[in-house]
KEDRENLUM-534421 format. One record per atom (N, C-alpha, C): atom name; residue in three letters; x, y, z negated. Coordinates in steps of 0.1 Angstrom, whole numbers, plus 2048, in hexadecimal, padded with zeros to 3 digits. Last residue first. Example, Ala and Ser with C-alpha at 12.3 -4.5 7.8 and 13.67 -1.06 7.14 Angstrom:
<sites>
 atome residu  c1  c2  c3
     N    SER 880 7EA 7B9
    CA    SER 889 7F5 7B9
     C    SER 881 800 7B1
     N    ALA 884 7C7 7B2
    CA    ALA 87B 7D3 7B2
     C    ALA 884 7DF 7B2
</sites>
This chain:
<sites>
 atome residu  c1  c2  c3
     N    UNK 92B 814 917
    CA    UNK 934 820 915
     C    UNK 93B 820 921
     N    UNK 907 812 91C
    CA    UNK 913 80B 91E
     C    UNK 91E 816 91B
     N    UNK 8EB 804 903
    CA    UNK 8F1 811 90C
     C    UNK 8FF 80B 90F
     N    UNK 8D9 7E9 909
    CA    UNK 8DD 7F3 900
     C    UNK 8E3 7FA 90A
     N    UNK 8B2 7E8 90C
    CA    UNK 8BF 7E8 912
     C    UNK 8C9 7F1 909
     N    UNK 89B 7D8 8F9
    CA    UNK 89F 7E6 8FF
     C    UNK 8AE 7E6 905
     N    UNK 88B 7C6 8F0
    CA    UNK 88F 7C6 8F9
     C    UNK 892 7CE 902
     N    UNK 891 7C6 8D0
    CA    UNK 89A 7BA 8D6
     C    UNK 898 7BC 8E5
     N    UNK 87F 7D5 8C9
    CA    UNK 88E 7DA 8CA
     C    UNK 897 7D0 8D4
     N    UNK 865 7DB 8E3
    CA    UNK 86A 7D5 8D9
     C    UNK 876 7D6 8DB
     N    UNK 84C 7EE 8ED
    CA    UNK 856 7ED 8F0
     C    UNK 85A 7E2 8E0
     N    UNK 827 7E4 8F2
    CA    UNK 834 7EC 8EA
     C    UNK 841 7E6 8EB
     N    UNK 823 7D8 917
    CA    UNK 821 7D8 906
     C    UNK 828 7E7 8FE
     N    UNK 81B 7C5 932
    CA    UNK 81C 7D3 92C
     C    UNK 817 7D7 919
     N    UNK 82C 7AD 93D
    CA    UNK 825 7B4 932
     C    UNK 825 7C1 92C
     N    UNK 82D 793 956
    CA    UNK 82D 7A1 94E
     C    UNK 828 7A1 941
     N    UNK 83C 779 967
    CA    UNK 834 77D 958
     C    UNK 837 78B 956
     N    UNK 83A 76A 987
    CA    UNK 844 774 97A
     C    UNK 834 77A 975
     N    UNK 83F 74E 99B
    CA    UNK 839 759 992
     C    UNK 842 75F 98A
     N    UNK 855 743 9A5
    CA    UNK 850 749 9AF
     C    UNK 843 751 9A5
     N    UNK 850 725 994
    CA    UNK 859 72C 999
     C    UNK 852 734 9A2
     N    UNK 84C 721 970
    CA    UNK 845 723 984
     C    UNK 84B 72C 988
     N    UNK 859 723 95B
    CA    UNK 852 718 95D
     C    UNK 850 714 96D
     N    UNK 866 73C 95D
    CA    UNK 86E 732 959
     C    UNK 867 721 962
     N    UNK 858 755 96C
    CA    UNK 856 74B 967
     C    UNK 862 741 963
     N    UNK 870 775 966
    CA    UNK 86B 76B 96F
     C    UNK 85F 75E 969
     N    UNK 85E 793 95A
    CA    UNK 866 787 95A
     C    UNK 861 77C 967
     N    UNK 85B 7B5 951
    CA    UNK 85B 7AD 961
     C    UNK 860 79F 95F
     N    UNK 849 7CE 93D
    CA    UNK 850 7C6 941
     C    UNK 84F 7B8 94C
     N    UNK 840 7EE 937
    CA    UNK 83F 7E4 93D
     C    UNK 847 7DB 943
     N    UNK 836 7F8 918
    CA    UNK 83E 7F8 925
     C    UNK 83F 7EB 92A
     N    UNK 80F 800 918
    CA    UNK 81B 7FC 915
     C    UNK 82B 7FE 91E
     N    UNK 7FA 81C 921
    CA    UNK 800 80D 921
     C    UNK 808 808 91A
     N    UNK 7DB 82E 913
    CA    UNK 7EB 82D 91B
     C    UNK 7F2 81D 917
     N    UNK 7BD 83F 927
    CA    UNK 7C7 82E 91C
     C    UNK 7D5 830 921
     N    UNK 7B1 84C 92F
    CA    UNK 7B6 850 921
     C    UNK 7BE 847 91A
     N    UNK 7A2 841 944
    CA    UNK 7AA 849 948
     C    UNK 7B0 852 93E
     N    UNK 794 826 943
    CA    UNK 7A0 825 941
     C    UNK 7A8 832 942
     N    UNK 779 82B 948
    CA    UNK 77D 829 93E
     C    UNK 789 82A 937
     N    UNK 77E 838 963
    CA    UNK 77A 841 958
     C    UNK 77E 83C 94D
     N    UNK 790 82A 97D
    CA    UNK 784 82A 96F
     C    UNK 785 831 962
     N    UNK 7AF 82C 97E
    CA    UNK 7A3 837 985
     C    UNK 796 835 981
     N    UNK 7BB 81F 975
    CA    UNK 7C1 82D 96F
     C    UNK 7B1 836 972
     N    UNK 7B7 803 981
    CA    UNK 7B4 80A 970
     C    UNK 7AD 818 96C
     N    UNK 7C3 80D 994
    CA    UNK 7BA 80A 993
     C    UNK 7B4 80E 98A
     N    UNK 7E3 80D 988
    CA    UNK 7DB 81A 992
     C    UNK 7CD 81B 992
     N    UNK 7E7 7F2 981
    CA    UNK 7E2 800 975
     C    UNK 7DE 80A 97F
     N    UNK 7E7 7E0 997
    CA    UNK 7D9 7E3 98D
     C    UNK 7DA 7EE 983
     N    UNK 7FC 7F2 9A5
    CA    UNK 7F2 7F7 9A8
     C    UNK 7E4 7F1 9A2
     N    UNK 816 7EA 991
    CA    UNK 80F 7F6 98E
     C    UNK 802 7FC 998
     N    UNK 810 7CE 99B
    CA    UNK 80B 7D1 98B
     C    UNK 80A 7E1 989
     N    UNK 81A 7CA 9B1
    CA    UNK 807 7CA 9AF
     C    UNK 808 7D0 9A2
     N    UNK 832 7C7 9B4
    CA    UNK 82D 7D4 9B6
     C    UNK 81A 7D5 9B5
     N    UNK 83A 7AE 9AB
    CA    UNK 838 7B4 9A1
     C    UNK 834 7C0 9A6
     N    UNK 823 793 9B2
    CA    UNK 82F 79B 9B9
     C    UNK 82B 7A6 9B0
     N    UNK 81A 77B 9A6
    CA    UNK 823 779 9B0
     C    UNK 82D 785 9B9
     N    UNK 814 77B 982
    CA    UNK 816 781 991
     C    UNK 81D 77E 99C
     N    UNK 804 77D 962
    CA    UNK 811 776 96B
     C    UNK 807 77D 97A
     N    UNK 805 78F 946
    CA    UNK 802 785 94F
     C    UNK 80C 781 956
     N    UNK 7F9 7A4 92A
    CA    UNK 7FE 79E 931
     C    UNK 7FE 793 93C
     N    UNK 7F0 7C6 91D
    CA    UNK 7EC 7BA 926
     C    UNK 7FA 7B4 929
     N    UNK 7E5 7DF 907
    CA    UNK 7F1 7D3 90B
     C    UNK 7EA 7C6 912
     N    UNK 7DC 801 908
    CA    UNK 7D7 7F3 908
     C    UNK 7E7 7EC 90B
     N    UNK 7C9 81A 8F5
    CA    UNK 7D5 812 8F8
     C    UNK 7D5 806 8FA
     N    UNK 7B2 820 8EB
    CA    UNK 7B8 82D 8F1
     C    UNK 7C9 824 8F7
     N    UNK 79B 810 8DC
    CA    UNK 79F 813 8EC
     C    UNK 7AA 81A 8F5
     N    UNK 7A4 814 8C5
    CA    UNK 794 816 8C8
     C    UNK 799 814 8D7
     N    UNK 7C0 807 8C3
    CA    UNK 7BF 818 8C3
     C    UNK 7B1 81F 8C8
     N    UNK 7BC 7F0 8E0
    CA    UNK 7C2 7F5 8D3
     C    UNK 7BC 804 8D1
     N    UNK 7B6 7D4 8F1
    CA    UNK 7B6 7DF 8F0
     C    UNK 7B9 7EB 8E3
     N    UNK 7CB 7BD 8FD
    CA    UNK 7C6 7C5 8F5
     C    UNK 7C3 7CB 8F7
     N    UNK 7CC 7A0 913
    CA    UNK 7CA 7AC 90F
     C    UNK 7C9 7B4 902
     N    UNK 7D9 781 929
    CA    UNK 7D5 789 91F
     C    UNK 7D6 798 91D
     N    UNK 7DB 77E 943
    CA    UNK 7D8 771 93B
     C    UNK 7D4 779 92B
     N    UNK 7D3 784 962
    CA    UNK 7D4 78B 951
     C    UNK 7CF 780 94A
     N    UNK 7E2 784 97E
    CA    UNK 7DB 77D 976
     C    UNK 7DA 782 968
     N    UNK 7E4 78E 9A1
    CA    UNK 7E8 793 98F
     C    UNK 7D8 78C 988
     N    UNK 7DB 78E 9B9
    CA    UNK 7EC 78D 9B7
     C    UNK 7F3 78B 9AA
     N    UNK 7BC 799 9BE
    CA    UNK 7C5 788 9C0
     C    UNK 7D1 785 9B8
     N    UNK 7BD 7AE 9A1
    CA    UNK 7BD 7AC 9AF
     C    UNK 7C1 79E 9B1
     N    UNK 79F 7BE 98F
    CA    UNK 7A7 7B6 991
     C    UNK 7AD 7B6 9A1
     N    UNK 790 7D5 98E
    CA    UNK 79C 7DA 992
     C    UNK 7A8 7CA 990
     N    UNK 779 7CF 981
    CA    UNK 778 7D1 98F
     C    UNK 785 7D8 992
     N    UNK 785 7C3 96A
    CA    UNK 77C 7BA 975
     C    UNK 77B 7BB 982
     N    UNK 788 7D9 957
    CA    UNK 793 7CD 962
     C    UNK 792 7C7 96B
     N    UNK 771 7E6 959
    CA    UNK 77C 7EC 962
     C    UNK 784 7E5 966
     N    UNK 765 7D7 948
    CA    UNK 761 7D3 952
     C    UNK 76C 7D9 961
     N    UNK 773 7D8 931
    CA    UNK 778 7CF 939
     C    UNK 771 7CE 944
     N    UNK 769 7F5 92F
    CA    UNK 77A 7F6 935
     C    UNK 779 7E5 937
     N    UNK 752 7F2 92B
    CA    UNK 753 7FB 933
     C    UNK 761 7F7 939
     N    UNK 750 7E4 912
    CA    UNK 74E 7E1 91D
     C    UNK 752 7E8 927
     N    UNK 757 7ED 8FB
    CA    UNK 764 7EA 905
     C    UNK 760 7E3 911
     N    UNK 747 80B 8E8
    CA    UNK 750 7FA 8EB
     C    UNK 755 7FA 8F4
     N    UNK 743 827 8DC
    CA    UNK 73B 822 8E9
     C    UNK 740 810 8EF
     N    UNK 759 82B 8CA
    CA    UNK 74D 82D 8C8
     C    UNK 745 825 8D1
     N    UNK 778 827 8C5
    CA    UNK 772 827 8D1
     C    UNK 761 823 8C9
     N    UNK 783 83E 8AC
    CA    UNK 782 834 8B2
     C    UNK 77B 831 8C2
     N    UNK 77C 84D 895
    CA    UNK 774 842 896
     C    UNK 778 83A 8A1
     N    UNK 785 869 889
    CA    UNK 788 860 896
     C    UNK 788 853 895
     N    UNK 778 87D 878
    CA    UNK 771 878 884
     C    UNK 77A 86F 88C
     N    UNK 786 886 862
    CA    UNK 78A 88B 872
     C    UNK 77E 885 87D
     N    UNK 775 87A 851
    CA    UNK 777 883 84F
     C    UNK 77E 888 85D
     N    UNK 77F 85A 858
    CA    UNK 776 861 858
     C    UNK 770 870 858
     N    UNK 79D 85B 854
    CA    UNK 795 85A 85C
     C    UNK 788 860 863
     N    UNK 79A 862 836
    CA    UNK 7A1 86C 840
     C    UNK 79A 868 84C
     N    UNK 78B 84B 82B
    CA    UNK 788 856 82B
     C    UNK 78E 861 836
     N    UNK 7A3 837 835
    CA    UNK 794 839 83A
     C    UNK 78B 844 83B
     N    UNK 7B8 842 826
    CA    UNK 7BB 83C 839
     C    UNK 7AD 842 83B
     N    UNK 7AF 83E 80C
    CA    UNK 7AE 848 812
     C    UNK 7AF 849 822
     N    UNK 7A9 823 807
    CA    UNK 79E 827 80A
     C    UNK 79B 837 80E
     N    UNK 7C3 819 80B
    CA    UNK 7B8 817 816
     C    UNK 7AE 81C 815
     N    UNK 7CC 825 7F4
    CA    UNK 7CF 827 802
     C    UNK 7CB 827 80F
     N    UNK 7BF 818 7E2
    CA    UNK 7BB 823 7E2
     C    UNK 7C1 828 7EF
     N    UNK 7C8 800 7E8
    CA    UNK 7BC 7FD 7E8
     C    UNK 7B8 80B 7EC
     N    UNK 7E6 809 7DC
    CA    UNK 7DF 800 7ED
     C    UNK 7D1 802 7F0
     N    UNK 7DB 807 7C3
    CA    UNK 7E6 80F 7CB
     C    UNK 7E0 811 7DA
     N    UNK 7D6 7EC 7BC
    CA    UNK 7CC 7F9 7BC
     C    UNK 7D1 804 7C1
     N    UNK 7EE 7DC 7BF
    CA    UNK 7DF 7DE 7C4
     C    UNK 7DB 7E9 7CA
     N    UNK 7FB 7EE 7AB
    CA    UNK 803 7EF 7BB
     C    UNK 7F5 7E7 7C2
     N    UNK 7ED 7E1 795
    CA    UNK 7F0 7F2 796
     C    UNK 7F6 7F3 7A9
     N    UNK 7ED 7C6 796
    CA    UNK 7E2 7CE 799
     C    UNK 7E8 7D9 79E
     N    UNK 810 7CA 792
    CA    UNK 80B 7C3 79D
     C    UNK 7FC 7CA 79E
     N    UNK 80E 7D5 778
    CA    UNK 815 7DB 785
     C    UNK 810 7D7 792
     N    UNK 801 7BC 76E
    CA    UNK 7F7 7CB 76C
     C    UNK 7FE 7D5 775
     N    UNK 816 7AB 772
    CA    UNK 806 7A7 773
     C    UNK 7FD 7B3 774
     N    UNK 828 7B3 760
    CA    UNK 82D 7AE 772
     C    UNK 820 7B3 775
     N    UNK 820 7B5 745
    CA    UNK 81F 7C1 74D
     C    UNK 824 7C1 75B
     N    UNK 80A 79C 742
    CA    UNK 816 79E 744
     C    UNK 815 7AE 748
     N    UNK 7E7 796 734
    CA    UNK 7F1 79D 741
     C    UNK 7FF 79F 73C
     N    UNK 7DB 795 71C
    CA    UNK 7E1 78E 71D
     C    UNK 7E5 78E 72A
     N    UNK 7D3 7B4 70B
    CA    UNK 7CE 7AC 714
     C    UNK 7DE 79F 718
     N    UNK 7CF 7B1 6E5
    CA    UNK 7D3 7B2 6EC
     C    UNK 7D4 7AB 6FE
     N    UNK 7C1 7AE 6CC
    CA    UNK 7BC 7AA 6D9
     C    UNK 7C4 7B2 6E7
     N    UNK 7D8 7A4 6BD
    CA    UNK 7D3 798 6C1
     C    UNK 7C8 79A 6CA
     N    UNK 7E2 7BF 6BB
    CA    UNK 7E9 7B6 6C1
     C    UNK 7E3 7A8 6C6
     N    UNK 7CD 7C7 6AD
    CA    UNK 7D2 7CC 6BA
     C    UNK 7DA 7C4 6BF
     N    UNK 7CF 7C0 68F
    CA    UNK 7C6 7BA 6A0
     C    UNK 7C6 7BC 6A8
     N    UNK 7F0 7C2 68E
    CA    UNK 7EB 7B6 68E
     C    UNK 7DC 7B2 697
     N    UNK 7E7 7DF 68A
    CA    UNK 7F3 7DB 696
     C    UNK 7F0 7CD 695
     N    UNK 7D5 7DF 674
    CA    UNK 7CE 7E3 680
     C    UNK 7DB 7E0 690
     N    UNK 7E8 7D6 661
    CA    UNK 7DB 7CE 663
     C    UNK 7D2 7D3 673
     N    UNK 7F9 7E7 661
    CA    UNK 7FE 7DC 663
     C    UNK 7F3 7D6 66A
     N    UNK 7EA 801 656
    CA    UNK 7EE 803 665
     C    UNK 7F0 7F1 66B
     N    UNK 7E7 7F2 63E
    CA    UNK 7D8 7F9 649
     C    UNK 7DE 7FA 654
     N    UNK 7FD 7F3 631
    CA    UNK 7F8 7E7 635
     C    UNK 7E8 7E9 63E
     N    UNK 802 810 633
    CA    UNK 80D 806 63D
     C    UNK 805 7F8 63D
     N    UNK 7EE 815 61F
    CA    UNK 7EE 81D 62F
     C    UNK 7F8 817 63C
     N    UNK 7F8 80C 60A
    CA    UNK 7E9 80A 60F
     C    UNK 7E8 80D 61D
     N    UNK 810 817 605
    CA    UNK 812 80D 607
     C    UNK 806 803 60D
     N    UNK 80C 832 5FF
    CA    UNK 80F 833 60F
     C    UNK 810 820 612
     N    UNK 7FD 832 5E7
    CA    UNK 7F6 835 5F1
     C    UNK 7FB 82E 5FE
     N    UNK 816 825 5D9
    CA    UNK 808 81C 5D9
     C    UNK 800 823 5E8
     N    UNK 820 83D 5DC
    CA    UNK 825 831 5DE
     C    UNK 819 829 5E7
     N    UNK 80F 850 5CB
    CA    UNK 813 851 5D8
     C    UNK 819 843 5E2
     N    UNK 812 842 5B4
    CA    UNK 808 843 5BB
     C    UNK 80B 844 5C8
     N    UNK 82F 848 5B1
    CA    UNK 828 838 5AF
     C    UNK 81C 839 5B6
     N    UNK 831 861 5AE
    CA    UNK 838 85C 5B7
     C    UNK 834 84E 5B9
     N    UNK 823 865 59A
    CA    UNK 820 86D 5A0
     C    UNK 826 868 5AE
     N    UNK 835 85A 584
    CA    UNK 829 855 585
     C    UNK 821 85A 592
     N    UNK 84A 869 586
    CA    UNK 84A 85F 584
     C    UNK 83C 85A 58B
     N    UNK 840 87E 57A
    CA    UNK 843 882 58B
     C    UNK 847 870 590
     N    UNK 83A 877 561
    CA    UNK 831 87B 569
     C    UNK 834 87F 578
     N    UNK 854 870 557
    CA    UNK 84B 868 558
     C    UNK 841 86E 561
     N    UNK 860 88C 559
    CA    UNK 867 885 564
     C    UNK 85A 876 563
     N    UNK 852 89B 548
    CA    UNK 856 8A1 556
     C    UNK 857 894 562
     N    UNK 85A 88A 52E
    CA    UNK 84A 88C 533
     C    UNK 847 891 543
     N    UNK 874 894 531
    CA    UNK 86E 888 532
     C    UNK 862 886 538
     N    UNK 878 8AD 52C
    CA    UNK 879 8A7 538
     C    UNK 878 89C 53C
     N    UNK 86A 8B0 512
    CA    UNK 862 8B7 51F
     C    UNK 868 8B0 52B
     N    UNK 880 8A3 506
    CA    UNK 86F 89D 502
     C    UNK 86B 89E 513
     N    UNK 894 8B4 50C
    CA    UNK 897 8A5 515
     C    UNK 885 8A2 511
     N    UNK 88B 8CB 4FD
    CA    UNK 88B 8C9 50D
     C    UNK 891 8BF 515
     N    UNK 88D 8C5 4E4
    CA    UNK 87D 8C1 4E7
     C    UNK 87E 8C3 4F8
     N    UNK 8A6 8BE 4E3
    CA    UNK 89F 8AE 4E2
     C    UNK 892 8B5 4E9
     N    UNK 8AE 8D5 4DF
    CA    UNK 8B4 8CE 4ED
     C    UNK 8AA 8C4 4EE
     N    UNK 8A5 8E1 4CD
    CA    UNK 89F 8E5 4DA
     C    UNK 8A3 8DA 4E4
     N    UNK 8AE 8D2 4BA
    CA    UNK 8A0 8D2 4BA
     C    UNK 89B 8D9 4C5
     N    UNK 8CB 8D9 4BF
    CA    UNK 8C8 8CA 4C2
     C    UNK 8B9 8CE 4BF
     N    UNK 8C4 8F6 4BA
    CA    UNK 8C9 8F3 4C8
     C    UNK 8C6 8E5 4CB
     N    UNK 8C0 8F7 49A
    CA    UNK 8B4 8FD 4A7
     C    UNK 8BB 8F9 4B5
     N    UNK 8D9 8EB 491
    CA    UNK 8CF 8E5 48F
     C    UNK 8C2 8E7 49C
     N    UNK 8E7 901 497
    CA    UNK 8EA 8F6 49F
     C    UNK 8DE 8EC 49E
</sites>
């Protein structure tokens, strides 16, 4: 009995010595991961102070910019790349066409030309509305004009002067389409 309490004690000794050294083994370690939380701390602290001072509203906002920006500069590219540049040669040619296809009856108070040329919107005033399709006949027959297409064309009275009426040949608008009847 004697040899069992002399074993037991010298394997509580050993488990001692076991457990101080895993002990100690675990302290370090400690210590280690406790260096490495105040390094990470210390490096999230400057990061954070140089942190950019933009809202993320502010950097969505750029970002939908530059979005855009890049949009336009494909429109352009594609463009380019097809070649359809447009009216290349200007617009003399076609206002001169209005010039000589003006008539007494029809006044053009305004114009566009659109689409490099390929589309135009005029408007005016007139004393009789069957001139207006014979200044587009006109038109139609100078070269310049014989790839332009019009708007639709619209007939009002003057309100102001009596005995004129206002055209316009434009893009159709919703507000001036007729509705359908059941």
């Amino acid at each position: 009995m004697l040899w069992a309490g002399v074993a037991f004690l010298i394997i509580l000794i050993c488990f001692s010595f076991y457990s101080n050294h895993k002990h100690t083994l675990l302290l370090q370690q400690l210590e280690v991961e406790q260096k490495s939380q105040q390094a990470i701390q210390a490096q999230l602290l400057q990061l954070s102070a140089n942190k950019p001072v933009e809202s993320s509203a502010e950097i969505d906002a750029k970002i939908a910019q530059l979005q855009k920006s890049v949009q336009r500069h494909q429109r352009i590219l594609t463009m380019i790349s097809h070649q359809d540049l447009g009216n290349d040669k200007g617009f003399s040619s076609q206002l001169i066409a209005m010039g000589q296809a003006a008539l007494p009856t029809i006044s053009v108070e305004s114009f566009s030309l659109q689409r490099g040329g390929r589309y135009a919107e005029l408007s005016g005033v007139t004393h009789r509305a069957d001139q207006i399709p014979l200044y587009l006949q006109r038109l139609r027959r100078d070269s310049s004009f014989s790839e332009v297409g019009f708007g639709v064309l619209n007939i009002d009275r003057d309100l102001k002067e009596s005995g004129l009426l206002k055209f316009s040949l434009a893009k159709a608008k919703e507000g001036n389409q007729r509705e359908g009847t059941n």
